[in-house]
C-alpha positions as a Markdown table, in Angstrom:
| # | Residue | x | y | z |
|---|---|---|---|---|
| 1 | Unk | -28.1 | 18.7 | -71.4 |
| 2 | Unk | -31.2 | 16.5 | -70.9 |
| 3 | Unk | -34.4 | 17.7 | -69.1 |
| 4 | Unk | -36.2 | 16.1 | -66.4 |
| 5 | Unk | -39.6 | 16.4 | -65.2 |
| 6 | Unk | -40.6 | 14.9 | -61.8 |
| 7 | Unk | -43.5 | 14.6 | -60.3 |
| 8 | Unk | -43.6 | 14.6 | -56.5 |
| 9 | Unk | -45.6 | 13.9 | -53.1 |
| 10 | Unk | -44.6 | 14.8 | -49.6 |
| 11 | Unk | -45.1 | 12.3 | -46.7 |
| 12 | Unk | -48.2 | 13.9 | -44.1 |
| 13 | Unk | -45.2 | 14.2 | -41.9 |
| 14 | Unk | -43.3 | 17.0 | -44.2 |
| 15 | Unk | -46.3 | 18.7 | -44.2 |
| 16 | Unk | -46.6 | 18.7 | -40.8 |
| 17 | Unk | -42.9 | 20.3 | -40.4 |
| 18 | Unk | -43.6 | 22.9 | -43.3 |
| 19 | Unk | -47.2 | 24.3 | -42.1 |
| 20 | Unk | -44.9 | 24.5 | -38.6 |
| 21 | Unk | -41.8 | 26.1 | -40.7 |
| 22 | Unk | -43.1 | 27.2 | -44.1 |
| 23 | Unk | -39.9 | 26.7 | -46.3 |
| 24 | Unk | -38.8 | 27.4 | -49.8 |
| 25 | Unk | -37.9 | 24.4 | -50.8 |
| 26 | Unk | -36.8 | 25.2 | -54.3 |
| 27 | Unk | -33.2 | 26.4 | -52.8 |
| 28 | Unk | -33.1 | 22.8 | -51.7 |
| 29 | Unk | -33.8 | 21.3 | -54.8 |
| 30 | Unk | -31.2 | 23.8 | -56.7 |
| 31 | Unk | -28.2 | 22.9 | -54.2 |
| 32 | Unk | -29.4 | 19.4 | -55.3 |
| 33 | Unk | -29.3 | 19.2 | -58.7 |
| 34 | Unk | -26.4 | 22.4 | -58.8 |
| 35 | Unk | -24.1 | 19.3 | -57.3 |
| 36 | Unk | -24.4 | 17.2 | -60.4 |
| 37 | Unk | -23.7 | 19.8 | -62.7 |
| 38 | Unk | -27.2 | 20.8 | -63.2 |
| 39 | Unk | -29.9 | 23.8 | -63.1 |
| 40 | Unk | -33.1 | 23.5 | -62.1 |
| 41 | Unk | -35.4 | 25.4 | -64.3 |
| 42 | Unk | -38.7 | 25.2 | -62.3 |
| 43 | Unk | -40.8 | 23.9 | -58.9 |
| 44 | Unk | -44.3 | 24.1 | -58.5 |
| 45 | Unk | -47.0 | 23.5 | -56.2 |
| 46 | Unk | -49.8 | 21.5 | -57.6 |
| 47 | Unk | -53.6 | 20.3 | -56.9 |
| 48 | Unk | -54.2 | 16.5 | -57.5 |
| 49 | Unk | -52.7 | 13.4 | -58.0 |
| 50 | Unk | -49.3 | 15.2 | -57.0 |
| 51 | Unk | -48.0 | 17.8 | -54.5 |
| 52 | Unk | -45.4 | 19.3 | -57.0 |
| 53 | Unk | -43.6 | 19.0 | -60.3 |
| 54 | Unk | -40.1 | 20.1 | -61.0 |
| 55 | Unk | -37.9 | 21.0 | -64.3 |
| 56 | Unk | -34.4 | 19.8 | -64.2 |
| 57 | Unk | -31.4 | 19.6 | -66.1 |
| 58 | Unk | -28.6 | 17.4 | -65.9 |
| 59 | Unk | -25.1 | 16.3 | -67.4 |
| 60 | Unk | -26.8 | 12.3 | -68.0 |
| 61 | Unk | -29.4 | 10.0 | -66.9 |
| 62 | Unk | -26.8 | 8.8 | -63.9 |
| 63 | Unk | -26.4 | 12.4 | -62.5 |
| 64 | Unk | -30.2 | 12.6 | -62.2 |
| 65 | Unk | -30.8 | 9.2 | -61.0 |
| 66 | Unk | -28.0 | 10.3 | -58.5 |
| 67 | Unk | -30.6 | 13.2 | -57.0 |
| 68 | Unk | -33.6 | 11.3 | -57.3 |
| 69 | Unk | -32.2 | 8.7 | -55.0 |
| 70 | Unk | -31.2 | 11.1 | -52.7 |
| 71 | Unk | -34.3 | 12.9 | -52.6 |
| 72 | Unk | -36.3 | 9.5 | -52.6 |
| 73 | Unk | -34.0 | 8.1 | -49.6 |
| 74 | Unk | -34.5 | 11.5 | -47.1 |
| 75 | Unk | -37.5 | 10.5 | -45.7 |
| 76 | Unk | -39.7 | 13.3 | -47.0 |
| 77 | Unk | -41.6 | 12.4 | -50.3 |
| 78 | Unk | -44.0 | 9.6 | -50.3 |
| 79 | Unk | -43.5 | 9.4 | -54.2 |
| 80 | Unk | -40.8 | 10.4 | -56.5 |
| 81 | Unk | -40.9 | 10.0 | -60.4 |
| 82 | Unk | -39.0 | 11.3 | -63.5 |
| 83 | Unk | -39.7 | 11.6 | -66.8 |
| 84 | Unk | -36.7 | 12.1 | -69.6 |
| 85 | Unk | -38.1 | 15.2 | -71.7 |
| 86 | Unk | -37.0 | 14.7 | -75.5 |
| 87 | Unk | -37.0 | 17.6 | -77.4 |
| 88 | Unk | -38.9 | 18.1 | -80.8 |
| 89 | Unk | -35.6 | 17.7 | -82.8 |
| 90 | Unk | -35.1 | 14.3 | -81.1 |
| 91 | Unk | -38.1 | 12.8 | -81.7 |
| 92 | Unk | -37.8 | 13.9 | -85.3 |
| 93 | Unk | -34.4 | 11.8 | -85.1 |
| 94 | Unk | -35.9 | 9.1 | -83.3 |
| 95 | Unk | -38.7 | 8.6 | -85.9 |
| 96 | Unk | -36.7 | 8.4 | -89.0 |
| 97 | Unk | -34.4 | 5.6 | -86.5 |
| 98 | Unk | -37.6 | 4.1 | -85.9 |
| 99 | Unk | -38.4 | 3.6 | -89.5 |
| 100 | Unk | -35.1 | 1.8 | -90.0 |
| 101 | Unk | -36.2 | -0.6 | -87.7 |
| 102 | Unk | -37.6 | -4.0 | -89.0 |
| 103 | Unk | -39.9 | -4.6 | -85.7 |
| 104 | Unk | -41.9 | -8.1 | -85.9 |
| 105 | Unk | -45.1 | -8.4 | -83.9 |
| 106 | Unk | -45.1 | -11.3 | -80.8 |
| 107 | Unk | -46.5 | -14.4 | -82.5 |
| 108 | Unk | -46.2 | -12.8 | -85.8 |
């Protein structure tokens, strides 16, 4: 199955409720992705540009898109995005695809 990684920020309101009800939210995200068909491999907390990353896996790209939209819809984060992980083996695959491919340059 694919792998996901998303990066995520909560609204100052979800902060708000969480320093009022500290929660682990990584059961959350589990139920979540565990109702696709999926596992979820990891949630962290993070300094930066970000409040947290997570490491899913899903069935597809639908199934995913399915919980990101339902995370992204609740309210909580200010920012959702996902990133489809490739493995090694697949970028070796895509590579020799790519060298089949008779790309022309704009203009060229």
């Amino acid at each position: 199955m694919p792998l996901y990684l998303s990066r995520f920020s909560y609204t100052p309101e979800t902060w708000a409720r969480l320093i009022d009800n500290p929660e682990d939210r990584r059961k959350a995200a589990q139920s979540y992705i565990e109702s696709v068909g999926g596992k979820l491999h990891g949630f962290w907390y993070a300094f930066g540009e970000h409040d947290g990353y997570t490491l899913w896996e899903a069935p597809d790209n639908v199934s995913m898109a399915a919980v990101a939209v339902a995370i992204g819809g609740g309210g909580a984060v200010a920012g959702l995005e996902t990133t489809v992980l490739l493995t090694v083996d697949e970028t070796i695959d895509a590579l020799r695809k790519a060298e089949q491919i008779q790309y022309r340059a704009p203009g060229g």
